[in-house]
Biotite code that builds the C-alpha atoms (Angstrom):
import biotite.structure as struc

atoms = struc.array([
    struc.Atom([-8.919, 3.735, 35.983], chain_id="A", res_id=1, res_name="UNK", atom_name="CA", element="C"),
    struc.Atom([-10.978, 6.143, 33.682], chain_id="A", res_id=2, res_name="UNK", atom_name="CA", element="C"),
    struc.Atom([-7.814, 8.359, 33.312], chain_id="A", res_id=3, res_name="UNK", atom_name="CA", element="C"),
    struc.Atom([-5.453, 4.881, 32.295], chain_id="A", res_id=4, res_name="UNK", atom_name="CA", element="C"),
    struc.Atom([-8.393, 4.176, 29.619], chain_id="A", res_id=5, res_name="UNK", atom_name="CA", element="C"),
    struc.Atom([-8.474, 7.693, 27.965], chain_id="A", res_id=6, res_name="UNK", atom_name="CA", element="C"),
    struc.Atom([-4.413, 7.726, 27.768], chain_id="A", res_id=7, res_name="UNK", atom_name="CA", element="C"),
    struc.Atom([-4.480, 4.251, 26.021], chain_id="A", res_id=8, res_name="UNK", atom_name="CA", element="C"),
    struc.Atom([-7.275, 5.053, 23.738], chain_id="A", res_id=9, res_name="UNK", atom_name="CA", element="C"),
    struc.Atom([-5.250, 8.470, 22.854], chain_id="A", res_id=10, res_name="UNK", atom_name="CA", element="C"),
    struc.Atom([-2.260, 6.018, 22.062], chain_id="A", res_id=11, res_name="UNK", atom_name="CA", element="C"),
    struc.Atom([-3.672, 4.172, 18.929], chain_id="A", res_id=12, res_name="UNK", atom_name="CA", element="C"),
    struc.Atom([-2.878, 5.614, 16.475], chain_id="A", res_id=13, res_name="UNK", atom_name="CA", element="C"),
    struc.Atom([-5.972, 7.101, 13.869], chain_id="A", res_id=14, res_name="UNK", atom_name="CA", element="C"),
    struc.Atom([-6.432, 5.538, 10.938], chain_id="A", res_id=15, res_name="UNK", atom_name="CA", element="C"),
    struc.Atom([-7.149, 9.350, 9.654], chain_id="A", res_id=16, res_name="UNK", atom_name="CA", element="C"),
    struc.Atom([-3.673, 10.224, 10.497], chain_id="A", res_id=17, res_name="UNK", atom_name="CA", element="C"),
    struc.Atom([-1.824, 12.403, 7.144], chain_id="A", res_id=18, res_name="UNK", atom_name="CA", element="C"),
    struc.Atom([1.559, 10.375, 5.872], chain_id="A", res_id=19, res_name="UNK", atom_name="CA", element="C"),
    struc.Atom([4.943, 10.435, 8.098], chain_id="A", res_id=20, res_name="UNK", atom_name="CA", element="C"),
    struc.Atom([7.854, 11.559, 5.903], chain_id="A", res_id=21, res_name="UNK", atom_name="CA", element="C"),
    struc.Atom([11.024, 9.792, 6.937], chain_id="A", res_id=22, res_name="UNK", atom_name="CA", element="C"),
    struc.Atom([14.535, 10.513, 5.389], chain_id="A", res_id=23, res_name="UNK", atom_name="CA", element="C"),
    struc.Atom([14.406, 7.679, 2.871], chain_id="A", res_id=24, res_name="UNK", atom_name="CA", element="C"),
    struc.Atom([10.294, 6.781, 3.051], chain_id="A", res_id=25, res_name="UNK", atom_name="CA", element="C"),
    struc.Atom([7.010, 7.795, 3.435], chain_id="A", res_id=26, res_name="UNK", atom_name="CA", element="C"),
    struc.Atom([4.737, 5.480, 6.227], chain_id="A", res_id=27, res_name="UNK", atom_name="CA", element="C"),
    struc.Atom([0.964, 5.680, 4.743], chain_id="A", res_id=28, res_name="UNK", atom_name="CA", element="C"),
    struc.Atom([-1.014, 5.449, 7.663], chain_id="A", res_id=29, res_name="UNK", atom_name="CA", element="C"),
    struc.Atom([-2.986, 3.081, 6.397], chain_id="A", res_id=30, res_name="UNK", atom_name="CA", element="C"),
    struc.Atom([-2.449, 0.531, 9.158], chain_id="A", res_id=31, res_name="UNK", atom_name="CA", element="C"),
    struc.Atom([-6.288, -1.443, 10.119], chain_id="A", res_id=32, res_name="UNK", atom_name="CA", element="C"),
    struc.Atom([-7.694, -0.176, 7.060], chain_id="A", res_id=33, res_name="UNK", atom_name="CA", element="C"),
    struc.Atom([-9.497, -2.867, 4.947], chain_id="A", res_id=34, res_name="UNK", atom_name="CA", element="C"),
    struc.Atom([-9.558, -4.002, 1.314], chain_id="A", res_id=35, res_name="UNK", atom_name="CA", element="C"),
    struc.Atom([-12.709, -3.410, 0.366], chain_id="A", res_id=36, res_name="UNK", atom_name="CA", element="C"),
    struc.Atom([-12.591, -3.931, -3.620], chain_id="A", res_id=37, res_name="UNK", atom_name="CA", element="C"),
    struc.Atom([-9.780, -5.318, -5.947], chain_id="A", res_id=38, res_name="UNK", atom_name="CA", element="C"),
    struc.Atom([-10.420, -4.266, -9.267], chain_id="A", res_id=39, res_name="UNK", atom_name="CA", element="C"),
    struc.Atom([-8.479, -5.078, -12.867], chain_id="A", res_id=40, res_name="UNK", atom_name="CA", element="C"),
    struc.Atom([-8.403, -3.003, -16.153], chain_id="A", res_id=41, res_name="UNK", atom_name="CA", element="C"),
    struc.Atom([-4.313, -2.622, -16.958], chain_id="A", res_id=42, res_name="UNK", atom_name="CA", element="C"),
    struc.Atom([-4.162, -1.898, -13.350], chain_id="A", res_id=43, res_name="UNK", atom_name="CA", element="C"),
    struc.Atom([-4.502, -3.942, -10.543], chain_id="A", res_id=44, res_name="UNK", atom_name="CA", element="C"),
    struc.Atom([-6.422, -1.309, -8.119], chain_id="A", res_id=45, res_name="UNK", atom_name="CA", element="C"),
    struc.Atom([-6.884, -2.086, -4.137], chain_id="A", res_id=46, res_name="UNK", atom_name="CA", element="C"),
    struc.Atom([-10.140, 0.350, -2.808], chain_id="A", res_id=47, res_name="UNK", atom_name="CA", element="C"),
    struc.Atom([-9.363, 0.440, 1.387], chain_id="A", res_id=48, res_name="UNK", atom_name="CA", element="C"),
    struc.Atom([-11.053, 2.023, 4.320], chain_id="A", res_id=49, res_name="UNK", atom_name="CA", element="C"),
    struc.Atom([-11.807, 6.344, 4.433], chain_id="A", res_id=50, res_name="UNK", atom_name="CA", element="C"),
    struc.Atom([-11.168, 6.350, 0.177], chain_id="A", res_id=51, res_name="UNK", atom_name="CA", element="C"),
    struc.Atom([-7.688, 4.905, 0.006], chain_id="A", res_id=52, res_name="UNK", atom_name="CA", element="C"),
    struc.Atom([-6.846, 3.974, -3.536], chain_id="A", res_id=53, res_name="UNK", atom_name="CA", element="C"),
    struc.Atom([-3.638, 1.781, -4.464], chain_id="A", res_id=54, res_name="UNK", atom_name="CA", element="C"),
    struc.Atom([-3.542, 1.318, -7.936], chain_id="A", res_id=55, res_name="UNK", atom_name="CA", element="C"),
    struc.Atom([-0.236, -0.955, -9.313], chain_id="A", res_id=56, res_name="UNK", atom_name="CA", element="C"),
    struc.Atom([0.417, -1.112, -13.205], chain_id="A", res_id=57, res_name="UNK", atom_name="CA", element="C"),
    struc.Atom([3.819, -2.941, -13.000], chain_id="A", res_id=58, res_name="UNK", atom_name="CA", element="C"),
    struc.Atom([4.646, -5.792, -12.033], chain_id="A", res_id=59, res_name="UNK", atom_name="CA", element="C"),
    struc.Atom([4.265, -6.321, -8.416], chain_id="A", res_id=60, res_name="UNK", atom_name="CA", element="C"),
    struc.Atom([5.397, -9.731, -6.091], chain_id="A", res_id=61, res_name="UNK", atom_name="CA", element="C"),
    struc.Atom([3.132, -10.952, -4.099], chain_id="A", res_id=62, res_name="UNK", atom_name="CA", element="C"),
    struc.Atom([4.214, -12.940, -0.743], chain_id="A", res_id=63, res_name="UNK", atom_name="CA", element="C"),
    struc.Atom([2.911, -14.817, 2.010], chain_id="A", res_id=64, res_name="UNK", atom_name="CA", element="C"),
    struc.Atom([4.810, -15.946, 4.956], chain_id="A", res_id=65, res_name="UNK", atom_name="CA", element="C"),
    struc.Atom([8.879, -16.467, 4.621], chain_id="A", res_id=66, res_name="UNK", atom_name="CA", element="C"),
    struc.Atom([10.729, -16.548, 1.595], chain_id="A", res_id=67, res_name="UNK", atom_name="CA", element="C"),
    struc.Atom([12.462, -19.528, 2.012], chain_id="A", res_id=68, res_name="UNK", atom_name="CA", element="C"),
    struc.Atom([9.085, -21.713, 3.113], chain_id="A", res_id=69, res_name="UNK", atom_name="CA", element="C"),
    struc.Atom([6.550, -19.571, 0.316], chain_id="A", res_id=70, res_name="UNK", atom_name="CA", element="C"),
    struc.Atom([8.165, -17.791, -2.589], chain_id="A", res_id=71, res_name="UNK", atom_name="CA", element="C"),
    struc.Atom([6.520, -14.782, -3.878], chain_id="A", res_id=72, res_name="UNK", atom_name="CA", element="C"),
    struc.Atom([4.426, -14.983, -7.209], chain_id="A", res_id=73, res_name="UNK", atom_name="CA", element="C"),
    struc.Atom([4.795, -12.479, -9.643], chain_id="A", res_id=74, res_name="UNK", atom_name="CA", element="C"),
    struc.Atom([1.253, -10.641, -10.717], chain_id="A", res_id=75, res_name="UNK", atom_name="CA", element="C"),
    struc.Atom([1.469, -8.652, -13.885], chain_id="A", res_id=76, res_name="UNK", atom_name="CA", element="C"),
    struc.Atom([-1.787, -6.170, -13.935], chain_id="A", res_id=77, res_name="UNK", atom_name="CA", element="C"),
    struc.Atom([-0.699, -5.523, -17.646], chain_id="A", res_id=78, res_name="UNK", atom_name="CA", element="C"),
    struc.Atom([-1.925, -8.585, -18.900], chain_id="A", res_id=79, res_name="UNK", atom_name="CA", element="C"),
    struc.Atom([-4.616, -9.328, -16.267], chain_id="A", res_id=80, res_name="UNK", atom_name="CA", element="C"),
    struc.Atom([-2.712, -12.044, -14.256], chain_id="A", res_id=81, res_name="UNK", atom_name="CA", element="C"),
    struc.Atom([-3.602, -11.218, -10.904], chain_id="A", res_id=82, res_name="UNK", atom_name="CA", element="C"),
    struc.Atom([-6.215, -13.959, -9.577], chain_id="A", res_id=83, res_name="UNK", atom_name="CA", element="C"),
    struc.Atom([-3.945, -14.716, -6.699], chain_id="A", res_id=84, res_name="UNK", atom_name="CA", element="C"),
    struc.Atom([-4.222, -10.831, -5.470], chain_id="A", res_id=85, res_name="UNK", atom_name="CA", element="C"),
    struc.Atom([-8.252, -12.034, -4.708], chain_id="A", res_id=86, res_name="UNK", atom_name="CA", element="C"),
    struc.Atom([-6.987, -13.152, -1.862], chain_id="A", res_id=87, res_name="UNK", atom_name="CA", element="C"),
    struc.Atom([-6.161, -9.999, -0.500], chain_id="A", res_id=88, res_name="UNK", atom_name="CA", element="C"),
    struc.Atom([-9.864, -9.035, -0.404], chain_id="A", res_id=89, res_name="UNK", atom_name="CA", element="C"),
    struc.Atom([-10.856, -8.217, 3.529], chain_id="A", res_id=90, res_name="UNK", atom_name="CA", element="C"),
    struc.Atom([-7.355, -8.260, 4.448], chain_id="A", res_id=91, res_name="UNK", atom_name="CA", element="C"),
    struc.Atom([-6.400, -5.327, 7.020], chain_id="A", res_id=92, res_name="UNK", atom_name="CA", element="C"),
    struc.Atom([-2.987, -3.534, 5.997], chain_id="A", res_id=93, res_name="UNK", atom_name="CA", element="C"),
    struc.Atom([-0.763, -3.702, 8.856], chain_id="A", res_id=94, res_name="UNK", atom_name="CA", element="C"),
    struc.Atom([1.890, -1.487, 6.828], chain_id="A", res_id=95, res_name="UNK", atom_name="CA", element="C"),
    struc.Atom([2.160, 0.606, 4.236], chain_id="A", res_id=96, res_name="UNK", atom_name="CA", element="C"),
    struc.Atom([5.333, 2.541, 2.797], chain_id="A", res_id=97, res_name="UNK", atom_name="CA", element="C"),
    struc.Atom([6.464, 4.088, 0.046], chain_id="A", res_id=98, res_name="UNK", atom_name="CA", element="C"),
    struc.Atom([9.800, 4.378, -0.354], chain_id="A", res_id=99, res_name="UNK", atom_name="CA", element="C"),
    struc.Atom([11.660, 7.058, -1.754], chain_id="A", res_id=100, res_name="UNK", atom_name="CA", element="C"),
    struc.Atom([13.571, 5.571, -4.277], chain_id="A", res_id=101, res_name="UNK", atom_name="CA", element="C"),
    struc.Atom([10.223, 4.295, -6.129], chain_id="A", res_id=102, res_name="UNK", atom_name="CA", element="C"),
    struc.Atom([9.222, 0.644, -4.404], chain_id="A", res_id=103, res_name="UNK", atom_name="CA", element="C"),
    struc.Atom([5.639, 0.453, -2.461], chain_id="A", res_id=104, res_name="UNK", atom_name="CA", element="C"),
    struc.Atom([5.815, -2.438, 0.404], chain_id="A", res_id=105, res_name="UNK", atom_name="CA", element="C"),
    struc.Atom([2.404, -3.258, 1.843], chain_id="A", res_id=106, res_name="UNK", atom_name="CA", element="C"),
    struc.Atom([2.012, -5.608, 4.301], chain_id="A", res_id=107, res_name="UNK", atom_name="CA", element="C"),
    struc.Atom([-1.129, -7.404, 5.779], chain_id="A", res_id=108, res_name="UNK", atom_name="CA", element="C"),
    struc.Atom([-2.624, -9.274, 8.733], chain_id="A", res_id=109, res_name="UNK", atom_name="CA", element="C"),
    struc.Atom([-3.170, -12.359, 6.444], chain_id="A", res_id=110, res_name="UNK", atom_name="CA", element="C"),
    struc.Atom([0.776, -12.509, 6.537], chain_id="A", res_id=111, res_name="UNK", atom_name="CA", element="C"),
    struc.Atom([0.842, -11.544, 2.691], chain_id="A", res_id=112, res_name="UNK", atom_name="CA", element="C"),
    struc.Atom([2.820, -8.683, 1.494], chain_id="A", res_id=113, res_name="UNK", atom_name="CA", element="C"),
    struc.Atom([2.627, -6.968, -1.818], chain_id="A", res_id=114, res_name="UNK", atom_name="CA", element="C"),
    struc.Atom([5.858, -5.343, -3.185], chain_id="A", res_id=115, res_name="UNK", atom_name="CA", element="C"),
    struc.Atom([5.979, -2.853, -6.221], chain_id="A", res_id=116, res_name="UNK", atom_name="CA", element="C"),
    struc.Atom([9.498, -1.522, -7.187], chain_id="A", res_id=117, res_name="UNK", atom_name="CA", element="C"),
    struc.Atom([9.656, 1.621, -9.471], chain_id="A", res_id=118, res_name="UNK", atom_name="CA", element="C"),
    struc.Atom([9.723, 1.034, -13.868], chain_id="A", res_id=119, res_name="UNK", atom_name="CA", element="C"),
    struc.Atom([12.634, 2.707, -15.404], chain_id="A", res_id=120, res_name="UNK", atom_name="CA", element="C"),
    struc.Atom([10.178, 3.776, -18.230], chain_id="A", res_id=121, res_name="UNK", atom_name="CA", element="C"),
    struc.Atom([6.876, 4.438, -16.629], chain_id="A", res_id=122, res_name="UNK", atom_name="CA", element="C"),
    struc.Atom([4.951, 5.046, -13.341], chain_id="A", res_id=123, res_name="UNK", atom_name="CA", element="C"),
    struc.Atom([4.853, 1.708, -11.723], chain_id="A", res_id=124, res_name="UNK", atom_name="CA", element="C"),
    struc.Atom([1.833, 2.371, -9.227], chain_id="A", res_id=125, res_name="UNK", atom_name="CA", element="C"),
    struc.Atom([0.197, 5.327, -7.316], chain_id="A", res_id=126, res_name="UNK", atom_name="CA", element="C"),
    struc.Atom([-1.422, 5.442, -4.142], chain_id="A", res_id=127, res_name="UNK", atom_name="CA", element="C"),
    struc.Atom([-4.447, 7.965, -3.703], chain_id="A", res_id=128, res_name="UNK", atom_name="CA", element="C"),
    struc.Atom([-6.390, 9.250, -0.395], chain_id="A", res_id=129, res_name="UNK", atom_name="CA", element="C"),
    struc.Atom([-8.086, 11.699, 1.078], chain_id="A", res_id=130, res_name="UNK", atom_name="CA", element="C"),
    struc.Atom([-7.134, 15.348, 2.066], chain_id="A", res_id=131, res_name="UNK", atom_name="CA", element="C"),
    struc.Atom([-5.325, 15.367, -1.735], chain_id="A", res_id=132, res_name="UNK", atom_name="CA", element="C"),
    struc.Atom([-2.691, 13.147, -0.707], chain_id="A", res_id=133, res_name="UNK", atom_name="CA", element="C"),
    struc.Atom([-1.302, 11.546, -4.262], chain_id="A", res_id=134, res_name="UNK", atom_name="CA", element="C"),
    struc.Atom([1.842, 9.858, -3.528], chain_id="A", res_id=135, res_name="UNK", atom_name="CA", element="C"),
    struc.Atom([3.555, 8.224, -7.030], chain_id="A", res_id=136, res_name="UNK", atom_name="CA", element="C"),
    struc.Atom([6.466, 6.340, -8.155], chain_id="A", res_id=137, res_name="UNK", atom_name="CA", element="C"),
    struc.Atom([8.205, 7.789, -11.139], chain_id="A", res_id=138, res_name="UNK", atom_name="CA", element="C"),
    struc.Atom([9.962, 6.866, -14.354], chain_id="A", res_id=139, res_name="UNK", atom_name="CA", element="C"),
    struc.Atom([13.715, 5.633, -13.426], chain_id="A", res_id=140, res_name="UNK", atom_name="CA", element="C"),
    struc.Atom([12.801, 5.134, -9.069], chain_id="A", res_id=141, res_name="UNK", atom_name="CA", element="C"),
    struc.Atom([11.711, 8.200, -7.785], chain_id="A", res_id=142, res_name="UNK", atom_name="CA", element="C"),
    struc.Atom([8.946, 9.472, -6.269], chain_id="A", res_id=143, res_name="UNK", atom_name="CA", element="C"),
    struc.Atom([6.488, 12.001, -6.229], chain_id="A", res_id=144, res_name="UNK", atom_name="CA", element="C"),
    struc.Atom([4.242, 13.271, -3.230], chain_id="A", res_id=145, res_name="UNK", atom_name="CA", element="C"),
    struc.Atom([1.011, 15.563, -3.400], chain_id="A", res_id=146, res_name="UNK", atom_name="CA", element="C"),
    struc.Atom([-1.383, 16.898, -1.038], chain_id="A", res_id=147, res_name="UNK", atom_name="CA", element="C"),
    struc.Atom([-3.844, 19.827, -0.618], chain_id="A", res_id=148, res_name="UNK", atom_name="CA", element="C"),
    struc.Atom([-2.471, 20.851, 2.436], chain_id="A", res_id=149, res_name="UNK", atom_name="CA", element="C"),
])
């Protein structure tokens, strides 16, 4: 019994665990991890869990449940029209990617999901976390991955 407990416990996967580079993606890691502030300048900047930062200047669409039963709404961080991101405060991201061609998909146990495609003329949104890891999408739908590692 004790030996069937440690294995499980050894297969959840850490919160802590660095990025997964796929051929066409990066998966974040960030699965369980809370937002814990939602912030708005000319951003619209999620704080999670362990000093995750996701901050989205572009437009970004905004979901819950299907598409055909609840379209998405459109938030625009330029010009501070956001409110209905509030209610993404508490939720725990069940998955986070950032794909290489420039989009961010986040989705959370609330059943909303927040997608951010790339701006052909600036960087639509950057997502920041420990270790150094910098992951941003560029000018035109590309994107750009740092770490300290």
């Amino acid at each position: 019994m004790a030996l069937a407990s440690r294995i499980n416990q050894s297969a959840v996967v850490s919160a802590e665990e660095s990025p997964v580079e796929h051929e066409d993606r990066w998966a974040l890691n960030l699965r369980g991890m809370s937002v814990t502030k939602i912030s708005v300048d000319f951003r619209l900047v999620l704080l999670l869990d362990s000093d995750w930062e996701i901050a989205l200047e572009a437009p970004v669409n905004l979901s819950h449940g299907t598409v055909h039963a609840n379209p998405s709404v459109l938030l625009k961080p330029e010009s501070q029209d956001v409110a209905a991101a509030l209610s993404l405060f508490g939720a725990k991201a069940l998955s986070a990617v950032a794909f290489k061609s420039g989009t961010l998909r986040l989705v959370f146990d609330t059943g909303h999901r927040l997608t951010c495609s790339s701006d052909p003329s600036f960087e639509a949104w950057q997502v920041t976390g420990p270790a150094g890891w910098r992951f941003v999408s560029l000018p035109g739908g590309d994107l750009a991955v740092w770490t300290r590692s």
